[in-house]
N, C-alpha and C positions, 0 to 999 in steps of 0.2 A: 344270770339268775341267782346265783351265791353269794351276789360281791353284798346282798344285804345280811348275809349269815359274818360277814367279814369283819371282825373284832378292827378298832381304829385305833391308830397309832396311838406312843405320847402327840408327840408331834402334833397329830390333826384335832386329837383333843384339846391340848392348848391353843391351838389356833380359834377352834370355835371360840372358846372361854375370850379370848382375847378380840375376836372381834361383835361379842356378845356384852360386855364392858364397856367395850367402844361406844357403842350403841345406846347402851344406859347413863354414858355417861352424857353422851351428847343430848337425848332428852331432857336428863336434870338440869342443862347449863343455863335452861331457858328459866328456872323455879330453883335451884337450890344449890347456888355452886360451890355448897363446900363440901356434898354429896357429889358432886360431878366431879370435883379435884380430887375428893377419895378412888373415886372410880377410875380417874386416869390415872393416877399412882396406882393401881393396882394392875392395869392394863399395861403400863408401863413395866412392872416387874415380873409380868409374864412375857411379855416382849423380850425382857431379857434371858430369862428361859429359852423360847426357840431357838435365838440366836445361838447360845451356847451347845441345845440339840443340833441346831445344824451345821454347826463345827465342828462337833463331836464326830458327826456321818461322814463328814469331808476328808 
């Protein structure tokens, strides 16, 4: 019943973000790829975030 009062990590935050990206980026690829190349570079350098969050935890 609380778990919606429950503030979300870094971690699950970047997650959304990064597969939110994903998403937009794969739309653009059909109309606009150099909006869709921005987008996975982008996705890409949060990507690289998690990874570093989740070595940090480990």
């Amino acid at each position: 019943m609380f778990s919606m009062f429950k503030k979300k990590s870094e971690l699950e935050k970047l997650q959304e973000k990064y597969k939110r990206l994903m998403e937009e980026a794969y739309k653009l690829s059909t109309s606009n790829r150099m909006a869709s190349d921005a987008k996975y570079a982008e996705a890409d350098e949060i990507s690289k975030r998690i990874e570093a969050i989740k070595n940090k935890q480990d």
